[in-house]
OpenMM code with the backbone's topology and positions (N, CA, C; nanometers):
from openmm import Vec3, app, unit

residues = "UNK UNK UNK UNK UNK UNK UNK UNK UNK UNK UNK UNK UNK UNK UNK UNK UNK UNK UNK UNK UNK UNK UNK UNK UNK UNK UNK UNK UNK UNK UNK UNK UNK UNK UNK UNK UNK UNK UNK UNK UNK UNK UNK UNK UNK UNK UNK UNK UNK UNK UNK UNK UNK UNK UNK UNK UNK UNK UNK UNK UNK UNK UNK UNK UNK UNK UNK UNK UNK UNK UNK UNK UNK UNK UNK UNK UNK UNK UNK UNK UNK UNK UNK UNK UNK UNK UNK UNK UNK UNK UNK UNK UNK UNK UNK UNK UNK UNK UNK UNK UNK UNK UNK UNK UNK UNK UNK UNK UNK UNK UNK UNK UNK UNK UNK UNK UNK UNK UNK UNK UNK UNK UNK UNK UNK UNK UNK UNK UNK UNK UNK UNK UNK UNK UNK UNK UNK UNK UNK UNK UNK UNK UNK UNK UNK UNK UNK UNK UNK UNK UNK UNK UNK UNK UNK UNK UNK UNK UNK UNK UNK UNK UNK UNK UNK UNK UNK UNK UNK UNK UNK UNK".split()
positions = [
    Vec3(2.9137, 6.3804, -9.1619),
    Vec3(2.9003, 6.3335, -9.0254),
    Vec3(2.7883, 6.2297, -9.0221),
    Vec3(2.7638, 6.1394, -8.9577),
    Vec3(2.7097, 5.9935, -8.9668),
    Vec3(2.6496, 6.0532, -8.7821),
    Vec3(2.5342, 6.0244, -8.8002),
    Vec3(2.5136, 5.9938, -8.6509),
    Vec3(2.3785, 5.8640, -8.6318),
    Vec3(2.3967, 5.8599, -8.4870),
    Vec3(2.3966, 5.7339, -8.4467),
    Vec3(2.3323, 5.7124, -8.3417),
    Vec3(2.1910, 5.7137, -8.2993),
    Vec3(2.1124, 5.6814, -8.2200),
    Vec3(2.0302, 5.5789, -8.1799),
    Vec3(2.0458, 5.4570, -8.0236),
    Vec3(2.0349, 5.3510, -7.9812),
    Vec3(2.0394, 5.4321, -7.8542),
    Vec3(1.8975, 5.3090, -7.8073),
    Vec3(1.8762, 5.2780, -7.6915),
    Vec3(1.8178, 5.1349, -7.6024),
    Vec3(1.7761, 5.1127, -7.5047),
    Vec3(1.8180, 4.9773, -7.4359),
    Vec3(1.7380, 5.0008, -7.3038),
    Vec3(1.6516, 4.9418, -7.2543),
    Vec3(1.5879, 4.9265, -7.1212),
    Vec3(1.6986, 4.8307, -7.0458),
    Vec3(1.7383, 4.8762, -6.9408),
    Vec3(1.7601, 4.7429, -6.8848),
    Vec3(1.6934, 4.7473, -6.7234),
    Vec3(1.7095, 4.6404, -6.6620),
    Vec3(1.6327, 4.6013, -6.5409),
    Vec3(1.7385, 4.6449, -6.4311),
    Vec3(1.7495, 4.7185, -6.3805),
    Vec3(1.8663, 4.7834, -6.2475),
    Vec3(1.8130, 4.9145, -6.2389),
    Vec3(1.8026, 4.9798, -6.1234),
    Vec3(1.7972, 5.0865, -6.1295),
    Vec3(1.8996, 5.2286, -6.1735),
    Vec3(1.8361, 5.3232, -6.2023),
    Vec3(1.9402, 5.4140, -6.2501),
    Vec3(2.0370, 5.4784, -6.2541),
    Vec3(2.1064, 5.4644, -6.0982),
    Vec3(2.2177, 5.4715, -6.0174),
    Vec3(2.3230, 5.3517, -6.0551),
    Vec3(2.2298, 5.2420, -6.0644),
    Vec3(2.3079, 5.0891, -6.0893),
    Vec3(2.3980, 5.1245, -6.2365),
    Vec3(2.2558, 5.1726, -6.3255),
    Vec3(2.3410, 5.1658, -6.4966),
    Vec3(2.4001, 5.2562, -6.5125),
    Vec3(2.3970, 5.4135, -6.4096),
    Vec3(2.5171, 5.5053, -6.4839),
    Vec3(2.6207, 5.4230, -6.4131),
    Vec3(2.6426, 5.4172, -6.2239),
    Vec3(2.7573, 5.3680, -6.2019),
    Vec3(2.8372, 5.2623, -6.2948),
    Vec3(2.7906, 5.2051, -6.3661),
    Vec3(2.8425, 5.1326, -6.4437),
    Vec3(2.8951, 5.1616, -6.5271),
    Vec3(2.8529, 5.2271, -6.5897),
    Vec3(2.8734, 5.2600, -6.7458),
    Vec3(3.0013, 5.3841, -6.7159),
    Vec3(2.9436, 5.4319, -6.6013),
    Vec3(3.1021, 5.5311, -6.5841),
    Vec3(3.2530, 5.4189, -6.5352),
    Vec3(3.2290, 5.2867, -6.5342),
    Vec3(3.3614, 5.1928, -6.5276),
    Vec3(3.3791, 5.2211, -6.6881),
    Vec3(3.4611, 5.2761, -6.7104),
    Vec3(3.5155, 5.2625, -6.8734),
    Vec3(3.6158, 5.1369, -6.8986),
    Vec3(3.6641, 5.1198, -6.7889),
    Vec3(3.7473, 4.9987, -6.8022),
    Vec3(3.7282, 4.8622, -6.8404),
    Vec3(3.5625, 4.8670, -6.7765),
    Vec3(3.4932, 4.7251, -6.8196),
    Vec3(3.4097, 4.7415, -6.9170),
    Vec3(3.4137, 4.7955, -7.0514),
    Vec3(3.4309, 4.8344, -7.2009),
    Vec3(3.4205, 4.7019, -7.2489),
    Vec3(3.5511, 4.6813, -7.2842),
    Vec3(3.5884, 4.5616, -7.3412),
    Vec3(3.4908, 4.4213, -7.3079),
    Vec3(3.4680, 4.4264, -7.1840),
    Vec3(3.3729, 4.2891, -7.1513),
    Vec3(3.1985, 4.3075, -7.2264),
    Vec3(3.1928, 4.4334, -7.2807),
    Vec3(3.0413, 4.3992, -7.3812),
    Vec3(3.0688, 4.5018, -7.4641),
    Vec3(3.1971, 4.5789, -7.4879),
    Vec3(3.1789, 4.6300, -7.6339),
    Vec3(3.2489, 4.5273, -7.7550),
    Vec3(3.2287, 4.5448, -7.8580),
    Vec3(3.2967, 4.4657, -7.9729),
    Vec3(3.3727, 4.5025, -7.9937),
    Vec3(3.5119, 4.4736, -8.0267),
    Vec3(3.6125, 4.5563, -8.0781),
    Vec3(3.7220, 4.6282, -7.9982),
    Vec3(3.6076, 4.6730, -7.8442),
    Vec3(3.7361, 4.7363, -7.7503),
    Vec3(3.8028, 4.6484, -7.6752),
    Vec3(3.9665, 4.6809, -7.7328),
    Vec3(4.0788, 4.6028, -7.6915),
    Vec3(4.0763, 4.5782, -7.4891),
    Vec3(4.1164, 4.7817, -7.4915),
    Vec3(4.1982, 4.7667, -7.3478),
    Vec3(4.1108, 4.9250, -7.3463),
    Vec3(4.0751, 4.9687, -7.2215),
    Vec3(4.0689, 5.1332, -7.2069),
    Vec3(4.1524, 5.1287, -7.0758),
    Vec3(4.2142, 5.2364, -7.0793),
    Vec3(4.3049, 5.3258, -6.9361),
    Vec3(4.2140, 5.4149, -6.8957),
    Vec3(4.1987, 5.4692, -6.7961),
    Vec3(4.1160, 5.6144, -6.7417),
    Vec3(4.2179, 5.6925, -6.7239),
    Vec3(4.2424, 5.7801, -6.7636),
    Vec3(4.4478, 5.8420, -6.7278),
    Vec3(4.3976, 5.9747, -6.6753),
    Vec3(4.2639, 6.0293, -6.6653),
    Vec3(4.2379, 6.1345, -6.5373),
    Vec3(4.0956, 6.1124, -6.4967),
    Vec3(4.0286, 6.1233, -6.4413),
    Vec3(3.8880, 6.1761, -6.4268),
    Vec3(3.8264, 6.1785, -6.5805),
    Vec3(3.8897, 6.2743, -6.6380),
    Vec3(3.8025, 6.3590, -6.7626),
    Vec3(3.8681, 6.2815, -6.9315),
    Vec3(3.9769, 6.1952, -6.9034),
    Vec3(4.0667, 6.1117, -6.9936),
    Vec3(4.0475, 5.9933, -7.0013),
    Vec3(4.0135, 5.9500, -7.1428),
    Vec3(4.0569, 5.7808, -7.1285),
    Vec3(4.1354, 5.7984, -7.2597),
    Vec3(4.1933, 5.6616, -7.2422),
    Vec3(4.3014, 5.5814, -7.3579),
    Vec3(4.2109, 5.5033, -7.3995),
    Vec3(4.1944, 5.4734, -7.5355),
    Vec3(4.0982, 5.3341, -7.6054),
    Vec3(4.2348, 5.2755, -7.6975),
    Vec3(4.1971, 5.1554, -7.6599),
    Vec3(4.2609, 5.0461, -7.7837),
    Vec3(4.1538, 4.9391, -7.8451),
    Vec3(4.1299, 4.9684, -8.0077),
    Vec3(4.0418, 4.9287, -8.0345),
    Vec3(4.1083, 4.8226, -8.1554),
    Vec3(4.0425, 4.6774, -8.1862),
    Vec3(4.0795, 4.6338, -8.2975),
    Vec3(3.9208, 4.5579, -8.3962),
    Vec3(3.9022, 4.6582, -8.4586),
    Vec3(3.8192, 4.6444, -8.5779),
    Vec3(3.8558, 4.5875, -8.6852),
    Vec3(3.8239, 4.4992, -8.8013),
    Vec3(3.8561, 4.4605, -8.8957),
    Vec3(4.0031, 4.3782, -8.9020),
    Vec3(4.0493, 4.3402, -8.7798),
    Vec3(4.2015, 4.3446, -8.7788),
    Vec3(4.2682, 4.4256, -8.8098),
    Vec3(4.2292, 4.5650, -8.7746),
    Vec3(4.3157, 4.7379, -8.7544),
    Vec3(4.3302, 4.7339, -8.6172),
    Vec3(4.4368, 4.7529, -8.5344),
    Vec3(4.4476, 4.7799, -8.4035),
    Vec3(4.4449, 4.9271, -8.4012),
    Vec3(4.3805, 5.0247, -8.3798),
    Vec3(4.3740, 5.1339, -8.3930),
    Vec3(4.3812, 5.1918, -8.2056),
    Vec3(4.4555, 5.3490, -8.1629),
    Vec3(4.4282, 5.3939, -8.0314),
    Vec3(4.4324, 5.5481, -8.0755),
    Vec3(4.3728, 5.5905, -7.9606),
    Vec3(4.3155, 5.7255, -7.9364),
    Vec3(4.2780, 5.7842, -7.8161),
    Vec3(4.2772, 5.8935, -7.7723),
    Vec3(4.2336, 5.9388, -7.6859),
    Vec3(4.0595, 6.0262, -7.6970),
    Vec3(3.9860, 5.9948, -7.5554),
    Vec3(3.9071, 6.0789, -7.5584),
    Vec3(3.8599, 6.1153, -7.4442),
    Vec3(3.7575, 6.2598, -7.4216),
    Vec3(3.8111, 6.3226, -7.3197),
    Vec3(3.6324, 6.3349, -7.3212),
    Vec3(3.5833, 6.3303, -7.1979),
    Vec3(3.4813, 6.3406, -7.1187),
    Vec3(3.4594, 6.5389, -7.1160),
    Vec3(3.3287, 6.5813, -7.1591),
    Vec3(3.3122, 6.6956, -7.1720),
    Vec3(3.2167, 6.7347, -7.1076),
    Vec3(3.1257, 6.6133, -7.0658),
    Vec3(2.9817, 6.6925, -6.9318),
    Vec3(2.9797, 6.5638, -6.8717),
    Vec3(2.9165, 6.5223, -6.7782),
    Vec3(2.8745, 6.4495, -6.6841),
    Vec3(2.8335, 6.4593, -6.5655),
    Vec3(2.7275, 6.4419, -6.5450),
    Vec3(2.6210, 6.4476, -6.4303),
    Vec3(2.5810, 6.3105, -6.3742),
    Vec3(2.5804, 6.3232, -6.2941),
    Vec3(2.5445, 6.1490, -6.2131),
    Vec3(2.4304, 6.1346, -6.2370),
    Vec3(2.3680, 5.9972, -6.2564),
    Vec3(2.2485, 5.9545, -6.3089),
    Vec3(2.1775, 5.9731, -6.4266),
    Vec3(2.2243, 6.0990, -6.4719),
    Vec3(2.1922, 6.1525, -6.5646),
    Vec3(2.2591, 6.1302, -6.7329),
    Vec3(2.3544, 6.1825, -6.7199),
    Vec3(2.4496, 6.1915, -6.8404),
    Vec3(2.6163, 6.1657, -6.8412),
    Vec3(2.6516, 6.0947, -6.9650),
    Vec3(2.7910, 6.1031, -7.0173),
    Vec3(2.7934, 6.1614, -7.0943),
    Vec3(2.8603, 6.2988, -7.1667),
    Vec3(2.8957, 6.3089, -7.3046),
    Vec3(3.0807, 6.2950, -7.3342),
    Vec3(3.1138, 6.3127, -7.4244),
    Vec3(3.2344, 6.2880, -7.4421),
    Vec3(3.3190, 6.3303, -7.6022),
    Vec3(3.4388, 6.3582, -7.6547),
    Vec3(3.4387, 6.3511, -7.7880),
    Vec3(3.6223, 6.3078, -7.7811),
    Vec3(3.6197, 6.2717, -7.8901),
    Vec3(3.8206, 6.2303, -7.9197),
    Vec3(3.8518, 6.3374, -7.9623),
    Vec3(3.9957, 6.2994, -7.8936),
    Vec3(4.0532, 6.4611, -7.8769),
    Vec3(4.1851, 6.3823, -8.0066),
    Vec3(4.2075, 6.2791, -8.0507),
    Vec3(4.2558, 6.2563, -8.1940),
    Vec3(4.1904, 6.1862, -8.2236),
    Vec3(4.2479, 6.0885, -8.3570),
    Vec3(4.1813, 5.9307, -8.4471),
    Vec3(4.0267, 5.9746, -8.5006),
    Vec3(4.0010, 5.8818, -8.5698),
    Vec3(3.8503, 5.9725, -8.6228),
    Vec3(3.7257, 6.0325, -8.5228),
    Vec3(3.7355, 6.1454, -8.5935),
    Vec3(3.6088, 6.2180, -8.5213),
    Vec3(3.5152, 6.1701, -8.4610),
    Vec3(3.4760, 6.2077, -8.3659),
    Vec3(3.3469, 6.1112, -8.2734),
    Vec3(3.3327, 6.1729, -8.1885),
    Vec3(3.2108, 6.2074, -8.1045),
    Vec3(3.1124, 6.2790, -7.9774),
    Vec3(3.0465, 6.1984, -7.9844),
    Vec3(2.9557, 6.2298, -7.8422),
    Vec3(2.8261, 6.1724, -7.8411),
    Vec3(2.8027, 6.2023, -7.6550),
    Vec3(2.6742, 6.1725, -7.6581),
    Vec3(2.6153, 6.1595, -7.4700),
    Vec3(2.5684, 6.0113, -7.4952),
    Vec3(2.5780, 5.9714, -7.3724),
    Vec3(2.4639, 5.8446, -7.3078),
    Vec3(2.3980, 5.9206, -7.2048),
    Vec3(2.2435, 5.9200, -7.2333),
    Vec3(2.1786, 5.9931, -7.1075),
    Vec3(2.1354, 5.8356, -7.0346),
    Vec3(2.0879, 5.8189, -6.9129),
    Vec3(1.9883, 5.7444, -6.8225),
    Vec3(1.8617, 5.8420, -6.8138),
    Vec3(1.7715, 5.7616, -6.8213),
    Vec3(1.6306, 5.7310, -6.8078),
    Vec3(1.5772, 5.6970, -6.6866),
    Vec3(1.5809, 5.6956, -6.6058),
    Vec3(1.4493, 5.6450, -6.4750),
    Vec3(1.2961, 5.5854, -6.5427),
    Vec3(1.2765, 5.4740, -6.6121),
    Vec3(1.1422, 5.4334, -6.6354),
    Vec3(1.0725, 5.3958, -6.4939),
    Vec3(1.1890, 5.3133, -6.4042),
    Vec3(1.0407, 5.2698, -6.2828),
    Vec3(1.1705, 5.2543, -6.1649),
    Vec3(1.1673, 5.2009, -6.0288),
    Vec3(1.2263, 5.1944, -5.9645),
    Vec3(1.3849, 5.1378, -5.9732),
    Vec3(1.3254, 5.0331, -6.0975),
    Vec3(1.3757, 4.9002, -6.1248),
    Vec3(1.4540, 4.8929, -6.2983),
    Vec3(1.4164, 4.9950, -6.3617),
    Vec3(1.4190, 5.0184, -6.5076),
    Vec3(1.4798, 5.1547, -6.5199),
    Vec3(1.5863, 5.1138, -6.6357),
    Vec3(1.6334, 5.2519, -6.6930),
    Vec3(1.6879, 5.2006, -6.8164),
    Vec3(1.6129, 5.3442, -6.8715),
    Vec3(1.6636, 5.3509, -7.0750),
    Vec3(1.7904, 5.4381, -7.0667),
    Vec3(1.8559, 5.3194, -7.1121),
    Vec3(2.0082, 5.3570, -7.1524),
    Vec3(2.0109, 5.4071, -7.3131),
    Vec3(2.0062, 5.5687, -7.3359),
    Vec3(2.0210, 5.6249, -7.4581),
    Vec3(2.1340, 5.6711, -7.5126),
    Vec3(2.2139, 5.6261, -7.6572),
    Vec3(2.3298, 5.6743, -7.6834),
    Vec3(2.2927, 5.7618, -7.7860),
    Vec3(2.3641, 5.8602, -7.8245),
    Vec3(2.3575, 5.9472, -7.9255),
    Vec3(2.5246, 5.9820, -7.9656),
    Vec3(2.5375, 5.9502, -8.1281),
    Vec3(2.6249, 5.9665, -8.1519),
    Vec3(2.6863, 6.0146, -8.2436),
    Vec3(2.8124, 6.0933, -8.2688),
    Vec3(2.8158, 6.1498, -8.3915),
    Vec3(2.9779, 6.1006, -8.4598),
    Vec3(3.0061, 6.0569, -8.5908),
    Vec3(3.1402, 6.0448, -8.6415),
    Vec3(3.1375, 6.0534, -8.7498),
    Vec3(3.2984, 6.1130, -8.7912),
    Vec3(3.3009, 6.1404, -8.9099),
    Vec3(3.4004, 6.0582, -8.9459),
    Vec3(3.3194, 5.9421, -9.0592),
    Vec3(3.4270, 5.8390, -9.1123),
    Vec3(3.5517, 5.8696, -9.2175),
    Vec3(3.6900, 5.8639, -9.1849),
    Vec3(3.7902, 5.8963, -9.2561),
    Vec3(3.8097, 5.8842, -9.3922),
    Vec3(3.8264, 5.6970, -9.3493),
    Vec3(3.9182, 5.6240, -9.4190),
    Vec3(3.8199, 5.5154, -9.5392),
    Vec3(3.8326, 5.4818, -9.6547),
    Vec3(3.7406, 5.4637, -9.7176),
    Vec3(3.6681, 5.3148, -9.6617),
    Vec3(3.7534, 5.2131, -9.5891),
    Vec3(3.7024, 5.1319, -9.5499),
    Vec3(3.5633, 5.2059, -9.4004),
    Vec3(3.6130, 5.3066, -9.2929),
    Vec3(3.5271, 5.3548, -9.2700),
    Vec3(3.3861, 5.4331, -9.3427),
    Vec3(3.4245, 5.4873, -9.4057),
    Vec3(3.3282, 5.5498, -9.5093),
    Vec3(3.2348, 5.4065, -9.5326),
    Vec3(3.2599, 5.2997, -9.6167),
    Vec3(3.2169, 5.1971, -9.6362),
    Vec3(3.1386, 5.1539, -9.4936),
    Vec3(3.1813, 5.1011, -9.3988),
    Vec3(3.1273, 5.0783, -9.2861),
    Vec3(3.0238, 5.1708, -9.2589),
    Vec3(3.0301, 5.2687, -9.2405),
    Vec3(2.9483, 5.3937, -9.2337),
    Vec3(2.7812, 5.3651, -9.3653),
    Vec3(2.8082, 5.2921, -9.4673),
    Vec3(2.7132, 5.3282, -9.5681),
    Vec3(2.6441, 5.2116, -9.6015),
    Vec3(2.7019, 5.0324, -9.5072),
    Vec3(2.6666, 4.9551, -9.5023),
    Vec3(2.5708, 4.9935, -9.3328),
    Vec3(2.6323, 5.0515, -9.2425),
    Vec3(2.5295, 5.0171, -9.1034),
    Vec3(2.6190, 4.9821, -9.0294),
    Vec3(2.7320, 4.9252, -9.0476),
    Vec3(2.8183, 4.8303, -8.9433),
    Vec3(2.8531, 4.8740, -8.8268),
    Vec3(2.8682, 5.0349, -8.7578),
    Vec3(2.8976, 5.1128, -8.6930),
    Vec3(2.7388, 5.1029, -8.6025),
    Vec3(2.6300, 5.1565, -8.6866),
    Vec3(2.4977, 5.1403, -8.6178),
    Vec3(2.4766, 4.9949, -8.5490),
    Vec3(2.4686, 4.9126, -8.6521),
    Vec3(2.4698, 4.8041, -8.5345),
    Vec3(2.6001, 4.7506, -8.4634),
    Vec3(2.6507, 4.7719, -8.4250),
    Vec3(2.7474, 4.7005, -8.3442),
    Vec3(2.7269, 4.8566, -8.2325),
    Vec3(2.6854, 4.9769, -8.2593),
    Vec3(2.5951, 4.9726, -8.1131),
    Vec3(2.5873, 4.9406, -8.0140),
    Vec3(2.4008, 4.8916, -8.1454),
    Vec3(2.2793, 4.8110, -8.1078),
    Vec3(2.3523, 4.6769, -8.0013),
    Vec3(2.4757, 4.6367, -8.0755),
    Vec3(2.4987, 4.4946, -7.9622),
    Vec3(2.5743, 4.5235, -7.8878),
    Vec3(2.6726, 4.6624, -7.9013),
    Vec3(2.7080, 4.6662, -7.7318),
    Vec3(2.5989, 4.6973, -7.6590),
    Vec3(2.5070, 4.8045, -7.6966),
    Vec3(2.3999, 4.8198, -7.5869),
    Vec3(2.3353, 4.6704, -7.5176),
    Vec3(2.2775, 4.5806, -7.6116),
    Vec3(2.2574, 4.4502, -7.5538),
    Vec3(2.3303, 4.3489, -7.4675),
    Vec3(2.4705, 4.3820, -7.4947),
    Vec3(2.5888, 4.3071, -7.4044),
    Vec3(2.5710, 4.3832, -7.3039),
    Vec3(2.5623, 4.5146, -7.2785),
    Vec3(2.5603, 4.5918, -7.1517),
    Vec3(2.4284, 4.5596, -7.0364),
    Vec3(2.3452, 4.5497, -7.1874),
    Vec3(2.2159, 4.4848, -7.0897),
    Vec3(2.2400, 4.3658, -6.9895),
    Vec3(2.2520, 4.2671, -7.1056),
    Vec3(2.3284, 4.1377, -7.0656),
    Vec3(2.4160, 4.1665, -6.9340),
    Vec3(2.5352, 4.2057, -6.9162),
    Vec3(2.6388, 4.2250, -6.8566),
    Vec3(2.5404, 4.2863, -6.7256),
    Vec3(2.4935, 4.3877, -6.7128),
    Vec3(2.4242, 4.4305, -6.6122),
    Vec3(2.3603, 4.4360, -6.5428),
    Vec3(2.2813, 4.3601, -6.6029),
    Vec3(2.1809, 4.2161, -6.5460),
    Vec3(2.1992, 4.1097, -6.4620),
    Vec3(2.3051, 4.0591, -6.5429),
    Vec3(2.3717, 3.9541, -6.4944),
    Vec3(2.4200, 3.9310, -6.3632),
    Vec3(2.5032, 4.0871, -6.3809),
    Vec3(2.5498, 4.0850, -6.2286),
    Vec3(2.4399, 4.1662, -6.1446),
    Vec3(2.3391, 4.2398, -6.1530),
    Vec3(2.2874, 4.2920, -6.1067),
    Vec3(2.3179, 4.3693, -5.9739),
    Vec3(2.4660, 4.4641, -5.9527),
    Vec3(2.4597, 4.5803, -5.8910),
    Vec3(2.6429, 4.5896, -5.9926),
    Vec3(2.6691, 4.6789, -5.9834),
    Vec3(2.8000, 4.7772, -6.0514),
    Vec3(2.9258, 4.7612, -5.9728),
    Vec3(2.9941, 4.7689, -6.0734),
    Vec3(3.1684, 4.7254, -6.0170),
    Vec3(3.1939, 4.8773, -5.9103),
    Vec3(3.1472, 4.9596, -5.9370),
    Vec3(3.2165, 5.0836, -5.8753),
    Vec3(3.1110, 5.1877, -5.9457),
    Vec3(3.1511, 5.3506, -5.9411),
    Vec3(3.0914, 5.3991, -5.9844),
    Vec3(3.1591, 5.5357, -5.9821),
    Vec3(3.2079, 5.6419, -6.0613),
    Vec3(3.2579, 5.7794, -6.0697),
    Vec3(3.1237, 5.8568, -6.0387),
    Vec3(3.1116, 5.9206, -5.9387),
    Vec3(2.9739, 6.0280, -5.9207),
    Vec3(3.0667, 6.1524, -5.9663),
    Vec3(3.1245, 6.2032, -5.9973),
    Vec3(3.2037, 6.3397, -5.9896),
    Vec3(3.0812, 6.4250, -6.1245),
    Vec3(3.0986, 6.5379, -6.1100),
    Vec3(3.0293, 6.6363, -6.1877),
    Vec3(3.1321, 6.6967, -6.2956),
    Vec3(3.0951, 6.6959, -6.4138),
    Vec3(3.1643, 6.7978, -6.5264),
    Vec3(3.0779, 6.8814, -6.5855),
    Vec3(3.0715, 6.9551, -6.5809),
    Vec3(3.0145, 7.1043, -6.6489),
    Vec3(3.0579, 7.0754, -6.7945),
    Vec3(2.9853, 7.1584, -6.8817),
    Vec3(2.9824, 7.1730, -7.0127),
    Vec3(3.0706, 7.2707, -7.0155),
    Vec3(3.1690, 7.2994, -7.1120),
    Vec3(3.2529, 7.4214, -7.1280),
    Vec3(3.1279, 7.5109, -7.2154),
    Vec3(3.1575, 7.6584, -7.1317),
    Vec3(3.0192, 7.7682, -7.2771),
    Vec3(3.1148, 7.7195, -7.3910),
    Vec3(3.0468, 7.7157, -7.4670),
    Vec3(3.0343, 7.7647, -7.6289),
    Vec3(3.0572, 7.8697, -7.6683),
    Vec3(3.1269, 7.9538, -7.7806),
    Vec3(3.1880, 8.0686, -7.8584),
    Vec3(3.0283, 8.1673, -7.8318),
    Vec3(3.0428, 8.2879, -7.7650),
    Vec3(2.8891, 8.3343, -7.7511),
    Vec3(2.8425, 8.3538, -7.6471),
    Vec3(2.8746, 8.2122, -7.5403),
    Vec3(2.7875, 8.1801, -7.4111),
    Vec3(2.8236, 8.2290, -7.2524),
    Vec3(2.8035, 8.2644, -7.2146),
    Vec3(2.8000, 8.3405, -7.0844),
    Vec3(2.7667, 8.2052, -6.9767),
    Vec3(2.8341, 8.1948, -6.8138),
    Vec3(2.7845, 8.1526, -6.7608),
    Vec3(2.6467, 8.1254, -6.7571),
    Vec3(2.5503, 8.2511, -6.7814),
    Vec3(2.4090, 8.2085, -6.7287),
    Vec3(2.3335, 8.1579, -6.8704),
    Vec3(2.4335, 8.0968, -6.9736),
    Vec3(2.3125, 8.0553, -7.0460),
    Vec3(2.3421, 7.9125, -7.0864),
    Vec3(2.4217, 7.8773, -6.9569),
    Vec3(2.4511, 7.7188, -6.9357),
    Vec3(2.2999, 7.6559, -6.8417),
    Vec3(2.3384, 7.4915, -6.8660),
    Vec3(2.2152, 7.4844, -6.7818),
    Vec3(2.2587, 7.4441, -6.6301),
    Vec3(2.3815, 7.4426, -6.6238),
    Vec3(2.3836, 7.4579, -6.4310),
    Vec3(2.3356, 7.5768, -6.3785),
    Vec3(2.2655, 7.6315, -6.4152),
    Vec3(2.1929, 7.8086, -6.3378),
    Vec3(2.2769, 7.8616, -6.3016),
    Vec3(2.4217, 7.8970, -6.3914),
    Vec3(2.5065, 8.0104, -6.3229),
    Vec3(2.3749, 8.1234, -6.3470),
    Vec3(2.4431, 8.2251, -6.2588),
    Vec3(2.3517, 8.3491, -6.2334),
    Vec3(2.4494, 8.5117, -6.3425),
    Vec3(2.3750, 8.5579, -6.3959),
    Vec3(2.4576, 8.6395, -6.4986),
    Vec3(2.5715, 8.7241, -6.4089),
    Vec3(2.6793, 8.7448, -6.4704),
    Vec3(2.7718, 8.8237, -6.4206),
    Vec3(2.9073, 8.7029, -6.3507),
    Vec3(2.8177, 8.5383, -6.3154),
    Vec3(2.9533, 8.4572, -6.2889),
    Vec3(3.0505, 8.4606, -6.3558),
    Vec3(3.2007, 8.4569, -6.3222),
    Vec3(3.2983, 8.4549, -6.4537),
    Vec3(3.2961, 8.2831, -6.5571),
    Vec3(3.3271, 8.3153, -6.6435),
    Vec3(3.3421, 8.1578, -6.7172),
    Vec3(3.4277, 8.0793, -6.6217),
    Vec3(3.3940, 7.9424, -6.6615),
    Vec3(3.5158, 7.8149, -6.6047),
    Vec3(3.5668, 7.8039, -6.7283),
] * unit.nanometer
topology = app.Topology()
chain = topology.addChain("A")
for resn in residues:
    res = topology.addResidue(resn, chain)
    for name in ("N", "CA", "C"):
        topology.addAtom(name, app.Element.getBySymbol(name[0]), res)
């Protein structure tokens, strides 16, 4: 597993950069590589990605999200991958956009990519296009506020999530 941690100040406040960043659709305008995304529920997107001249697609499915706060997410096929973007509140005006990420490269040209960096930085430059991009326009196309809970974990009981279920809630 390869993981993958970048982050990014940008100048908008912190409402501005999650609403944004929850447009998955406008992807493509500062990531590298992403073709087309669909949102096909709330908790679903479609990616079409073309790397290396591989047109590669996949699905992946949104697993927590909190407004202002956090995205996490992982593919539910195509190579392995999770990760969160949290927001930051630095000042009225400022928020650190943090990604954390995890994949497991397949295919030997991935593997390769993976052992050169190429995955790490290209990131590093979507985070900067996002900067760019967000800046630029300085307020957000739209914005998903909706809440997703973490599913417990094999073990976990409502109350040892961090939404403060209270012991004895049944699982979601």
């Amino acid at each position: 597993m390869t993981t993958i941690e970048k982050s990014v100040d940008v100048a908008v406040p912190v409402t501005t950069a999650y609403n944004q960043w929850t447009q998955f659709e406008s992807f493509p305008r500062f990531m590298e590589g992403v073709e087309r995304i669909t949102q096909v529920t709330p908790t679903k997107t479609h990616w079409v990605t073309k790397i290396g001249g591989v047109t590669r697609e996949f699905d992946a499915e949104i697993t927590e999200q909190h407004p202002d706060e956090r995205v996490a997410w992982h593919t539910v096929d195509g190579t392995p991958q999770g990760g969160v973007v949290t927001f930051h509140r630095i000042d009225d005006r400022t928020t650190r956009v943090h990604v954390q990420m995890q994949y497991d490269p397949q295919t030997l040209t991935e593997k390769a990519g993976a052992a050169l960096g190429v995955v790490d930085h290209r990131v590093k430059g979507d985070l900067e296009r996002f900067k760019e991009f967000i800046e630029g326009r300085g307020i957000e196309e739209g914005g998903w506020r909706g809440d997703v809970q973490r599913p417990p974990q094999a073990g976990e009981t409502r109350h040892d999530l961090p939404d403060g279920g209270r012991p004895g809630d049944p699982l979601r």
